[in-house]
C-alpha positions as CSV (number, residue, x, y, z in Angstrom):
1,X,7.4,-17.8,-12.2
2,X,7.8,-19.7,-9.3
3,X,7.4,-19.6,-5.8
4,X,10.9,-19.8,-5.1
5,X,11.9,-17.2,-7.4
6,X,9.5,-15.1,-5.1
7,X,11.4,-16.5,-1.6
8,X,14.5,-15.3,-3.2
9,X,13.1,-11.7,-4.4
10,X,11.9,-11.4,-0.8
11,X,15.3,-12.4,0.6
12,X,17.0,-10.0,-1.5
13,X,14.8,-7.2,-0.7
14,X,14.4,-7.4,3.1
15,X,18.8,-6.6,2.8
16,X,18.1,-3.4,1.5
17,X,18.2,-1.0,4.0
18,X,18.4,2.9,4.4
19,X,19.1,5.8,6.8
20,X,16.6,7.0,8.9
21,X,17.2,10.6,7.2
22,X,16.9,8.8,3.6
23,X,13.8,6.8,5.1
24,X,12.3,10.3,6.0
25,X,12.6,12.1,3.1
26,X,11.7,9.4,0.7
27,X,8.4,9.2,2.7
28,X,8.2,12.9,2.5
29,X,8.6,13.0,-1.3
30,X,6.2,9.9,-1.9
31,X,4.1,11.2,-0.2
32,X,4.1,14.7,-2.4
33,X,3.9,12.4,-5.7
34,X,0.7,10.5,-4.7
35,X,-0.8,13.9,-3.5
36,X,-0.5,15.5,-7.1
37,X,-2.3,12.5,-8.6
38,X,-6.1,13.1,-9.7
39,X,-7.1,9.8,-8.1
40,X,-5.8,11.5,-5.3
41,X,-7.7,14.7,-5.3
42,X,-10.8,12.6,-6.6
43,X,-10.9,9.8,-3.5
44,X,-13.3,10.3,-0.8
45,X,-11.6,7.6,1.6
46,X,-7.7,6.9,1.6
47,X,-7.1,3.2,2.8
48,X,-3.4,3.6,4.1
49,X,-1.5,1.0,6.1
50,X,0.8,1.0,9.2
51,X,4.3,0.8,8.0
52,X,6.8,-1.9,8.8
53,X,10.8,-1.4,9.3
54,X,11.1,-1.7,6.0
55,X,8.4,-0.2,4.3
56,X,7.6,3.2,3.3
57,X,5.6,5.2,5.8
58,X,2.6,6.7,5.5
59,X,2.4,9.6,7.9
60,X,3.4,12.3,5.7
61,X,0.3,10.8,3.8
62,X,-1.9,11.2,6.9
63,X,-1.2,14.0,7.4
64,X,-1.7,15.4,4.0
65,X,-5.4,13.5,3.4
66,X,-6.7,14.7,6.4
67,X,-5.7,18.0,5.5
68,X,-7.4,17.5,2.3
69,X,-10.8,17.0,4.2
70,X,-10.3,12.8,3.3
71,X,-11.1,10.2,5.4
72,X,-8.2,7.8,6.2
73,X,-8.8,4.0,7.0
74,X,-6.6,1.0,7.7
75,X,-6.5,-2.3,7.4
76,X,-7.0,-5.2,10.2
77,X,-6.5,-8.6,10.0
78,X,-9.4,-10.9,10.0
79,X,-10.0,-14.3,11.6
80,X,-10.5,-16.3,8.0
81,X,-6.8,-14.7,6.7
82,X,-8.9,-11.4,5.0
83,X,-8.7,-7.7,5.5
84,X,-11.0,-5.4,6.5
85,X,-11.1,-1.5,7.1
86,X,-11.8,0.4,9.8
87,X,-12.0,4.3,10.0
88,X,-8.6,6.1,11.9
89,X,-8.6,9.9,12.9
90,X,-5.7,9.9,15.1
91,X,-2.3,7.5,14.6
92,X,-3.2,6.3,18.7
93,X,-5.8,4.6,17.1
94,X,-3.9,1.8,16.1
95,X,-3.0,-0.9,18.1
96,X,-0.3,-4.3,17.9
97,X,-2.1,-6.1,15.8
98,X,-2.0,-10.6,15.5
99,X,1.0,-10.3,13.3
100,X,3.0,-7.6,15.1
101,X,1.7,-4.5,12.6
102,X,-0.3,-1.9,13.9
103,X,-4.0,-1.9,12.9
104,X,-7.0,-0.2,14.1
105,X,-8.4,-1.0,17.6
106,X,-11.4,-4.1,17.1
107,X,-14.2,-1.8,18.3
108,X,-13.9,0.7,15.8
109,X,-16.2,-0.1,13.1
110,X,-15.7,-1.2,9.4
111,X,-15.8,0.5,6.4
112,X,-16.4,-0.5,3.0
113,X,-14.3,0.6,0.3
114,X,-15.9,1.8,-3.0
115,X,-14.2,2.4,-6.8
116,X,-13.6,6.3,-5.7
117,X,-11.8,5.1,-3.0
118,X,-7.5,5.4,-2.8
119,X,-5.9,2.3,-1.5
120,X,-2.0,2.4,-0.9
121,X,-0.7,-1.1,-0.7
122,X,3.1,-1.8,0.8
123,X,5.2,-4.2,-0.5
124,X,8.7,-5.9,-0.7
125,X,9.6,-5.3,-4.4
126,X,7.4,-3.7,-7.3
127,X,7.7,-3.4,-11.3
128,X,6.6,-0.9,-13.7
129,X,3.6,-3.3,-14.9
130,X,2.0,-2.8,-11.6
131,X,3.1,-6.4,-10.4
132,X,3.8,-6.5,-6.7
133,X,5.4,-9.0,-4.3
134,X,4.0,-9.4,-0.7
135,X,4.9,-10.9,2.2
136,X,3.3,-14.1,0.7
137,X,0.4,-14.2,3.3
138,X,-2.0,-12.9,0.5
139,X,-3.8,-10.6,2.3
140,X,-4.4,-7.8,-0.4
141,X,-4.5,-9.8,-3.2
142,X,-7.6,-11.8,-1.5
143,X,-9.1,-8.6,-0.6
144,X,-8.9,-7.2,-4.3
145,X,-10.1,-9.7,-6.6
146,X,-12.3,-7.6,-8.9
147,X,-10.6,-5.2,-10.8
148,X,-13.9,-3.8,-12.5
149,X,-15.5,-3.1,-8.5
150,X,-11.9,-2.4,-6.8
151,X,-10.8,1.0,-5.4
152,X,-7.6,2.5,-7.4
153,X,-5.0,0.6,-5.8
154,X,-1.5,2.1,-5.5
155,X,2.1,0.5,-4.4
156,X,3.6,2.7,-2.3
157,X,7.5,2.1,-1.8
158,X,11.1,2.9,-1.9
159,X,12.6,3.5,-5.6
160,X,15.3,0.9,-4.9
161,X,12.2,-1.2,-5.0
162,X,11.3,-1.1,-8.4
163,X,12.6,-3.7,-10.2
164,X,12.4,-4.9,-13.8
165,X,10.4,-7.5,-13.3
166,X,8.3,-9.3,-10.4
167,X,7.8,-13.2,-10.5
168,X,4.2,-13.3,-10.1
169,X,1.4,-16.1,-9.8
170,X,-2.1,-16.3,-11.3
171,X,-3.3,-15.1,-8.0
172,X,-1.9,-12.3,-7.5
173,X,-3.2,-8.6,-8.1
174,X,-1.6,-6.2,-10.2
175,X,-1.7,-2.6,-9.3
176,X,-2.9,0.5,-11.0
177,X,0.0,2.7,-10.3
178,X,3.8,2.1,-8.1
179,X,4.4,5.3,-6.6
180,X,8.2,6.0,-4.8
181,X,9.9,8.8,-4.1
182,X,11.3,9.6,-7.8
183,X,8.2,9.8,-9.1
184,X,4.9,7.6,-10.3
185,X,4.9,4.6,-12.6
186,X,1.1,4.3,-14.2
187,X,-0.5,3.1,-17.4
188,X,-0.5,-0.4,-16.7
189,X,-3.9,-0.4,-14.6
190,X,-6.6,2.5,-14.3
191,X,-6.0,5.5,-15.1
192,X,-4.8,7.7,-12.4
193,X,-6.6,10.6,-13.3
């Protein structure tokens, strides 16, 4: 499918919106569904991100993996367009990053993500093939290329935001699992337990 098919999805999607109360308890309830997942309970290190307006938060998820004894990292953006991760124990760890989203502060260290490790990846729309559409910067898909090395990788969203189908490009990365507050779509990519 095309790139404009994309640019339209996208516009579609960013004219969703919700109540803060629906906003809350949607991340509340994701948040419960990823937790009962065995990749869950298996992952030493949970790579979350900093939630935009319109993305699902990840707090409740914080709060929970820490909990669990996890460690929790984020990503930063790179100068050469790539992500890296960097180790978060406390939300005032993250700082405005280049784009506007919050990221951790440069001096804390890297970390490098293993095949144990959980990473939740946001999103503007999802499908229940694991196909995702970004932003259309690229950033995760250029960070996962190699499904065979990758951590479990796991869209995190809003249930209005699973959709048939996603137009998708030979680039981009398909997920293992969508994850919203209804419930979790897998089977398309490794197994989640």
């Amino acid at each position: 499918m095309s790139t404009e098919a994309k640019r339209e999805l996208r516009s579609r999607m960013l004219e969703l919106s919700l109540s803060p109360e629906a906003r809350r308890e949607a991340a509340r309830r994701a948040a419960a569904n990823l937790a009962s997942l065995p990749a869950f309970e298996a992952a030493p290190v949970l790579a979350l991100y900093a939630a935009t307006a319109d993305e699902l938060d990840t707090e409740a998820v914080f709060e929970l993996a820490l909990a669990a004894g996890k460690r929790c990292v984020y990503p930063r953006c790179t100068d050469d367009r790539g992500l890296e991760f960097a180790e978060v124990e406390a939300l005032e760890a993250l700082v405005v990053g280049r784009h506007g989203i919050r990221e951790p502060a440069p001096a804390l260290p890297r970390v490098a993500l293993g095949r144990d490790d959980l990473v939740l990846v946001p999103g503007l729309a999802f499908d229940r093939a694991g196909r995702r559409l970004g932003r259309g910067a690229g950033y995760y898909d250029r960070a996962f290329r190699q499904p065979d090395r990758d951590p479990f990788l796991a869209g995190f969203t809003y249930s209005v935001r699973v959709i048939e189908r996603v137009p998708t490009e030979p680039h981009d990365r398909t997920l293992d699992v969508v994850i919203s507050e209804v419930g979790v779509a897998s089977g398309f990519g490794r197994s989640a337990g």
